[in-house]
N, CA, C and O atoms as a GROMACS GRO file, in nm:
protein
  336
    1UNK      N    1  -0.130  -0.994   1.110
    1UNK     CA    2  -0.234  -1.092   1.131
    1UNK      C    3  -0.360  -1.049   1.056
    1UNK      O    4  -0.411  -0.944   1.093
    2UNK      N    5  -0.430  -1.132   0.931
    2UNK     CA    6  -0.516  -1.093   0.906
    2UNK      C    7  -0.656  -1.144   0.983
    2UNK      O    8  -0.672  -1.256   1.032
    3UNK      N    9  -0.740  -1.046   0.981
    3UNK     CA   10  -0.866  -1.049   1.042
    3UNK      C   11  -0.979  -1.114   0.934
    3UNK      O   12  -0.985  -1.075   0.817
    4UNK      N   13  -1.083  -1.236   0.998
    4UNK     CA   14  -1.216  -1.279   0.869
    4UNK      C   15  -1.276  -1.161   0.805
    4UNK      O   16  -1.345  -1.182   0.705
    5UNK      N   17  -1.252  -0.983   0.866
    5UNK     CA   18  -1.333  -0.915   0.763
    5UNK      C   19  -1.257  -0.800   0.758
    5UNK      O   20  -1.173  -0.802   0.848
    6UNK      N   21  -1.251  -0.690   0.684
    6UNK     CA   22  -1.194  -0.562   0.733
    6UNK      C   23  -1.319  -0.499   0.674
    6UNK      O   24  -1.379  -0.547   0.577
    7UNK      N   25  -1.364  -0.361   0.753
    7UNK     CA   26  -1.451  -0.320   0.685
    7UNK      C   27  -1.448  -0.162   0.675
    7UNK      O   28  -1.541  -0.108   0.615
    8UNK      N   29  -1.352  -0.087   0.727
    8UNK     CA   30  -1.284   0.043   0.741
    8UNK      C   31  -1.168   0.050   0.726
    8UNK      O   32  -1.115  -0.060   0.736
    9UNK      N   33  -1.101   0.130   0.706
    9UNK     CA   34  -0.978   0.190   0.671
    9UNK      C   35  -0.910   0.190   0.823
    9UNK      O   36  -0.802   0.135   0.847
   10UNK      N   37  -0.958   0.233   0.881
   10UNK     CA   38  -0.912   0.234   1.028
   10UNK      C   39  -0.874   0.101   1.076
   10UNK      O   40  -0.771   0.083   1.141
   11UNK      N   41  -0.980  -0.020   1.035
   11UNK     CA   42  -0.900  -0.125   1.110
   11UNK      C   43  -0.767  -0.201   1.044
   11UNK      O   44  -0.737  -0.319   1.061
   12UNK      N   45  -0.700  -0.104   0.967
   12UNK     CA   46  -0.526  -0.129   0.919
   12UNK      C   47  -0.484  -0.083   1.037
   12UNK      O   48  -0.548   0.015   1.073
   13UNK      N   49  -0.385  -0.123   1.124
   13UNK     CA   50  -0.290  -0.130   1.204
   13UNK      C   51  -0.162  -0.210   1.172
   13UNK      O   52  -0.150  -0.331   1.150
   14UNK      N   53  -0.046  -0.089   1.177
   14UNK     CA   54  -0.027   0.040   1.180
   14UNK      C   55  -0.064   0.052   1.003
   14UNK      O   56  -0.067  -0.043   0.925
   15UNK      N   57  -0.092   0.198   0.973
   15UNK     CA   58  -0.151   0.240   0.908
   15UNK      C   59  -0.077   0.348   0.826
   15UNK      O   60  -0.079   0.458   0.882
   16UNK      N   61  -0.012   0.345   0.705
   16UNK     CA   62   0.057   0.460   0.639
   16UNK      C   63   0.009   0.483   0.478
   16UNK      O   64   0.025   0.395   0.393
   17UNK      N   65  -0.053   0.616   0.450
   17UNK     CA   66  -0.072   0.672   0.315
   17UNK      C   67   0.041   0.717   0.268
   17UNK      O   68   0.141   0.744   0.336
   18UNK      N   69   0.026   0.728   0.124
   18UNK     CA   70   0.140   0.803   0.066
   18UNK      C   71   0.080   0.832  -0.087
   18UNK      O   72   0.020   0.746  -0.152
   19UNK      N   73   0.099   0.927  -0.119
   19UNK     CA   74   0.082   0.968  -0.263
   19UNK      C   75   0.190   0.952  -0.356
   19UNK      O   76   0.242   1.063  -0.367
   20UNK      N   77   0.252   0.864  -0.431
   20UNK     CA   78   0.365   0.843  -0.537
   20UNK      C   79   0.399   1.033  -0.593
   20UNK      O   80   0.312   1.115  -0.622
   21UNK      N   81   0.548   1.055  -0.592
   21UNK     CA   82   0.628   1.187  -0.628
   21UNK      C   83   0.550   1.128  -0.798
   21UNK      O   84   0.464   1.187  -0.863
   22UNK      N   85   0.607   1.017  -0.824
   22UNK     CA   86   0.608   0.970  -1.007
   22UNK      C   87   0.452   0.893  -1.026
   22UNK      O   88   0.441   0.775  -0.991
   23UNK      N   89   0.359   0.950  -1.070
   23UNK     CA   90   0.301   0.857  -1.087
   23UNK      C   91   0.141   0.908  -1.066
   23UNK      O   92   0.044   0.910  -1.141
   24UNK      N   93   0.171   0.959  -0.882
   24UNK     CA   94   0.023   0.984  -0.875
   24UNK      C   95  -0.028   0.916  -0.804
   24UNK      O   96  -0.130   0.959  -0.750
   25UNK      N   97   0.023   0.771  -0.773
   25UNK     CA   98  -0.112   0.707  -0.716
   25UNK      C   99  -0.117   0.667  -0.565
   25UNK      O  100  -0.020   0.705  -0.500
   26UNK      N  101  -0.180   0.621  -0.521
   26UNK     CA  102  -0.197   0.670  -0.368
   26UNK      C  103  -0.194   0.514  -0.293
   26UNK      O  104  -0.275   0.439  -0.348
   27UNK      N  105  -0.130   0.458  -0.195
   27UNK     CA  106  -0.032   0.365  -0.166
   27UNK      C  107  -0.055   0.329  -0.044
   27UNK      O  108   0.043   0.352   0.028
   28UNK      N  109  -0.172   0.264   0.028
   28UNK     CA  110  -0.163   0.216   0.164
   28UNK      C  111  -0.090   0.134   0.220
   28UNK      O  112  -0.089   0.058   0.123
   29UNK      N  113  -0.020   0.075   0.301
   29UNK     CA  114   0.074   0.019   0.337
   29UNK      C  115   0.038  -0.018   0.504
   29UNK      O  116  -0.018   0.058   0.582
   30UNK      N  117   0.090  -0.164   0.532
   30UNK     CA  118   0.034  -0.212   0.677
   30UNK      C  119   0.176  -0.224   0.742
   30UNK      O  120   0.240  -0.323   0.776
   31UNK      N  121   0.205  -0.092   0.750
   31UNK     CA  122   0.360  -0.063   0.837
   31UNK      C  123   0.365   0.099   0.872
   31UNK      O  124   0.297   0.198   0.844
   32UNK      N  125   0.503   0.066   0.960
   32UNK     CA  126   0.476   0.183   1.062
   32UNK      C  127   0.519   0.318   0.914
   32UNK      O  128   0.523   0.257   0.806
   33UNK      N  129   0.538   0.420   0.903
   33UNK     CA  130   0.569   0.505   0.853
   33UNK      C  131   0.704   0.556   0.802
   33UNK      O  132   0.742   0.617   0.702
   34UNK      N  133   0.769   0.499   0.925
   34UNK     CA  134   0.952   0.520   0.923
   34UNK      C  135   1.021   0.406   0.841
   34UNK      O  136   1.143   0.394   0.848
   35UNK      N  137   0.948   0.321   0.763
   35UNK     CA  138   1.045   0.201   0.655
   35UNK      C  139   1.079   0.260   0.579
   35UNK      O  140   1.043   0.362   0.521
   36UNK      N  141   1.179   0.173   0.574
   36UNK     CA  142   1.260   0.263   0.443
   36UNK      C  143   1.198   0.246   0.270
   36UNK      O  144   1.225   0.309   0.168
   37UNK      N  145   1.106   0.132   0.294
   37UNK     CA  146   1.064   0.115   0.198
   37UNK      C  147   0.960   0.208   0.128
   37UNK      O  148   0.934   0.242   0.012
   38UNK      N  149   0.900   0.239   0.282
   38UNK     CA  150   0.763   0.354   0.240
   38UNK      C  151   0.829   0.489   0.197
   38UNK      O  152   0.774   0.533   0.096
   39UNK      N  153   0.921   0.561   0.239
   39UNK     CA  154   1.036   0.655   0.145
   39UNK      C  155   1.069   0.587   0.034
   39UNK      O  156   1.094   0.666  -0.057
   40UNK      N  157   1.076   0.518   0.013
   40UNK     CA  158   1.162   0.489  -0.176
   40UNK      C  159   1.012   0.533  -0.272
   40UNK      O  160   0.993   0.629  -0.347
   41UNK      N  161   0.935   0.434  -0.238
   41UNK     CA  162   0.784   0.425  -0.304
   41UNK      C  163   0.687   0.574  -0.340
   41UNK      O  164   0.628   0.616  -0.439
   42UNK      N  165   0.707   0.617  -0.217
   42UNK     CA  166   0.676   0.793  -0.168
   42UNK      C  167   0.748   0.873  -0.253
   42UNK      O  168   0.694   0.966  -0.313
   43UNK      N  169   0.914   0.836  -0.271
   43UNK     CA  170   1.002   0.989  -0.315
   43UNK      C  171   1.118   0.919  -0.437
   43UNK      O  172   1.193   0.994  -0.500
   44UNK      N  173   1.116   0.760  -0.459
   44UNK     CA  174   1.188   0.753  -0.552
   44UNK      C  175   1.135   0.722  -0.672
   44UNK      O  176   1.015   0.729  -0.698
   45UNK      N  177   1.240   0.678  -0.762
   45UNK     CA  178   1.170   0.699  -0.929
   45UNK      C  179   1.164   0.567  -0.985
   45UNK      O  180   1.101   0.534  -1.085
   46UNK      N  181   1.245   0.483  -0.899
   46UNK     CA  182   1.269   0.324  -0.923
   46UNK      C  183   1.088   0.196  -0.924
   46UNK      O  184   1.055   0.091  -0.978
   47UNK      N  185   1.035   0.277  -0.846
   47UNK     CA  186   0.931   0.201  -0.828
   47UNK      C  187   0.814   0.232  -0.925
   47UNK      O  188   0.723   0.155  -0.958
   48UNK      N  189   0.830   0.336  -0.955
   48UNK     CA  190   0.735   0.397  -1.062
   48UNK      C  191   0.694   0.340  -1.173
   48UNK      O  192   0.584   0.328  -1.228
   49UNK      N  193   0.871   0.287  -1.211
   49UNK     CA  194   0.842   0.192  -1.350
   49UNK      C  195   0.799   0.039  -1.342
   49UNK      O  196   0.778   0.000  -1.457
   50UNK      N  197   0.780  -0.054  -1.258
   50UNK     CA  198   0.735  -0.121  -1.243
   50UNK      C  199   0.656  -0.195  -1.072
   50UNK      O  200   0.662  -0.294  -1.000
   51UNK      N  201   0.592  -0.075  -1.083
   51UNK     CA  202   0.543  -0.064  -0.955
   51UNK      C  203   0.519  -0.192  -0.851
   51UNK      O  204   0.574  -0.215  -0.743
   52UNK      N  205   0.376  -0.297  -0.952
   52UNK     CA  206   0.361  -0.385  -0.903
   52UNK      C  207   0.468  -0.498  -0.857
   52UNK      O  208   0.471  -0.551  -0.746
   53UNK      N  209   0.543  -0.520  -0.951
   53UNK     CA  210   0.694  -0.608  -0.914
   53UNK      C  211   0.732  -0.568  -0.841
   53UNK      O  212   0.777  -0.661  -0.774
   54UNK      N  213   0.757  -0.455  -0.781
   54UNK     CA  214   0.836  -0.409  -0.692
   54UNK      C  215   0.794  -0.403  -0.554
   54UNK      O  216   0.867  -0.437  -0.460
   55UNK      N  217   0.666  -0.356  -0.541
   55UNK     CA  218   0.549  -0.392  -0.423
   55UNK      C  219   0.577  -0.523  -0.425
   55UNK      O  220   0.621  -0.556  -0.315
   56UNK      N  221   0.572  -0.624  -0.510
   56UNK     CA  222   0.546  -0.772  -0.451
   56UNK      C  223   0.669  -0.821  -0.414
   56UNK      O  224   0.658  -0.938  -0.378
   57UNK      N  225   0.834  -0.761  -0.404
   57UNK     CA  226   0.966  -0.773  -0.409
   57UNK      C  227   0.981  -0.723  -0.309
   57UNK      O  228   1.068  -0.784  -0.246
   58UNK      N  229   0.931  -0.617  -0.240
   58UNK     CA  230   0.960  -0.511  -0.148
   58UNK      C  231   0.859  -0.544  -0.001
   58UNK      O  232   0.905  -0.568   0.111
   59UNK      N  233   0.739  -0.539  -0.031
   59UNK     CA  234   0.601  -0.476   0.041
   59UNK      C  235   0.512  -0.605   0.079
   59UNK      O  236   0.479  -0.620   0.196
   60UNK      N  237   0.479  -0.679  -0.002
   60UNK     CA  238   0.374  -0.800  -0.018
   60UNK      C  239   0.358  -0.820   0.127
   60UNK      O  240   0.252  -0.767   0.158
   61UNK      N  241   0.414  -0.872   0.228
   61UNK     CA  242   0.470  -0.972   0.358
   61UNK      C  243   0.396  -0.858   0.426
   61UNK      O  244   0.331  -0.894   0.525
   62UNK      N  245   0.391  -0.724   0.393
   62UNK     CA  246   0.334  -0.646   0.513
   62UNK      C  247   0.226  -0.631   0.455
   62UNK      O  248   0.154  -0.629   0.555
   63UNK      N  249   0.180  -0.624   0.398
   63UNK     CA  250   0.014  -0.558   0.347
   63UNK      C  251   0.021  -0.412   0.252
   63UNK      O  252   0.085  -0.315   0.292
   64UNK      N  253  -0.063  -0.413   0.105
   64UNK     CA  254  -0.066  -0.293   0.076
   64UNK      C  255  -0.195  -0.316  -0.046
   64UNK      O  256  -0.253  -0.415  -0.092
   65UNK      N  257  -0.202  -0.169  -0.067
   65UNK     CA  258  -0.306  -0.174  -0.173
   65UNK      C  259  -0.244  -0.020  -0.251
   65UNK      O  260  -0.159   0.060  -0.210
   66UNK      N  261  -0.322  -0.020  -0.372
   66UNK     CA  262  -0.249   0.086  -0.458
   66UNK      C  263  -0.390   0.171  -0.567
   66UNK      O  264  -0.460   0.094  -0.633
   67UNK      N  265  -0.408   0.269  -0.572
   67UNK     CA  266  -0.511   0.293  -0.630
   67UNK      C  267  -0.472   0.458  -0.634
   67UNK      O  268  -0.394   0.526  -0.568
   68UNK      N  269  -0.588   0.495  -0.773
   68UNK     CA  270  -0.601   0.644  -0.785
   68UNK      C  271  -0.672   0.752  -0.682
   68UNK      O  272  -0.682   0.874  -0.690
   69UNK      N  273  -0.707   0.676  -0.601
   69UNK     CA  274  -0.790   0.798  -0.464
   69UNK      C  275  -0.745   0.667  -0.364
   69UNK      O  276  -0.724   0.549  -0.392
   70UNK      N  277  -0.742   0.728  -0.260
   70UNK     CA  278  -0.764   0.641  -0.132
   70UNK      C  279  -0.836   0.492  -0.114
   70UNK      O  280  -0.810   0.372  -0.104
   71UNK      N  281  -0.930   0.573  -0.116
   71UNK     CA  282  -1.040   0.464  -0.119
   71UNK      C  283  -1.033   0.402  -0.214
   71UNK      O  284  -1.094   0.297  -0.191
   72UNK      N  285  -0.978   0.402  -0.350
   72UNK     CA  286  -0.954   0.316  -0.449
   72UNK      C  287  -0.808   0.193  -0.368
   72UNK      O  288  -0.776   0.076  -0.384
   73UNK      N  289  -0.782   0.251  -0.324
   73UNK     CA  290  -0.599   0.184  -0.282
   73UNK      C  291  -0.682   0.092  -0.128
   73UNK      O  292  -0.640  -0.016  -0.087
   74UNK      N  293  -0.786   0.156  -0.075
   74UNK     CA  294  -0.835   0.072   0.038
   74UNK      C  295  -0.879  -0.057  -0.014
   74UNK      O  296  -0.840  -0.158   0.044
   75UNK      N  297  -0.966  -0.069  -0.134
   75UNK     CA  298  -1.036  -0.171  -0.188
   75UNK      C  299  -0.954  -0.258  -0.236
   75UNK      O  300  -0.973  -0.377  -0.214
   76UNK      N  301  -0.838  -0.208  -0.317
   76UNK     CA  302  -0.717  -0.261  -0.356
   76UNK      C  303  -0.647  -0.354  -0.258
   76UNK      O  304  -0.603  -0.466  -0.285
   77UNK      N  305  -0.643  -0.288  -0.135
   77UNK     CA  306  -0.601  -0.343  -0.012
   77UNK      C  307  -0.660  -0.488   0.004
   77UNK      O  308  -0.618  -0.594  -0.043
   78UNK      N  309  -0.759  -0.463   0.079
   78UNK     CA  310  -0.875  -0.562   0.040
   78UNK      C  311  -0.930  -0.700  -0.007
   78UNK      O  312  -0.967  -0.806   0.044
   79UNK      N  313  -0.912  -0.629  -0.172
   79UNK     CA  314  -0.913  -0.739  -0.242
   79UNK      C  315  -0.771  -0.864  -0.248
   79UNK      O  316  -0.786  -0.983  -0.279
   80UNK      N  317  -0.646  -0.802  -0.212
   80UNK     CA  318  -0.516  -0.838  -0.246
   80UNK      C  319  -0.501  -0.929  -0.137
   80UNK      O  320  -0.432  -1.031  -0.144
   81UNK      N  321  -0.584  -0.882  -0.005
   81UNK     CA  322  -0.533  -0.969   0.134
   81UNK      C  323  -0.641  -1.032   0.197
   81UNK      O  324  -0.623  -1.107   0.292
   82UNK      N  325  -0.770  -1.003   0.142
   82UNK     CA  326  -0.866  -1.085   0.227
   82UNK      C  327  -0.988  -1.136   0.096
   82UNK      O  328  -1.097  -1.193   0.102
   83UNK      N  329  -0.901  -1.081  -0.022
   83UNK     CA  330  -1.050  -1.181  -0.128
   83UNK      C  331  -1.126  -1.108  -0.143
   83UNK      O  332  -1.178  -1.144  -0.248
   84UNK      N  333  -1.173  -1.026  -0.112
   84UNK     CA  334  -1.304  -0.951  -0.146
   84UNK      C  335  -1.281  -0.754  -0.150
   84UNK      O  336  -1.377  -0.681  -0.176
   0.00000   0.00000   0.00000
């Protein structure tokens, strides 16, 4: 359910980071921790090469953002699900 504002990192519920094995980049996600999806993204090599397609194939329906620091992947978040 999206909310009219998000304005912290905290108000993602449930809430999972991950740093890409390939790649580097750092991967918020609005799901519990145990998907299987958040392991492929985290530890496989498939997503690496076309990341975004694959987030929008895989991930989209739950919420995510993708960026080089955190807080880059929060804003990412953000912008992708509430416009701003």
């Amino acid at each position: 359910m999206k909310k009219d504002k998000i304005e912290k990192i905290e108000d993602i519920y449930p809430l999972t980071i991950v740093q890409m094995r390939y790649g580097g980049k750092y991967i918020i996600f609005n799901m519990e921790s145990d998907n299987s999806n958040i392991h492929e993204v985290q530890l496989g090599e498939e997503p690496h090469y076309e990341l975004d397609k694959w987030m929008d194939e895989n991930i989209a329906p739950f919420g995510y953002g993708i960026g080089d620091t955190i807080w880059n992947a929060f804003e990412d978040y953000k912008k992708r699900h509430y416009g701003y």
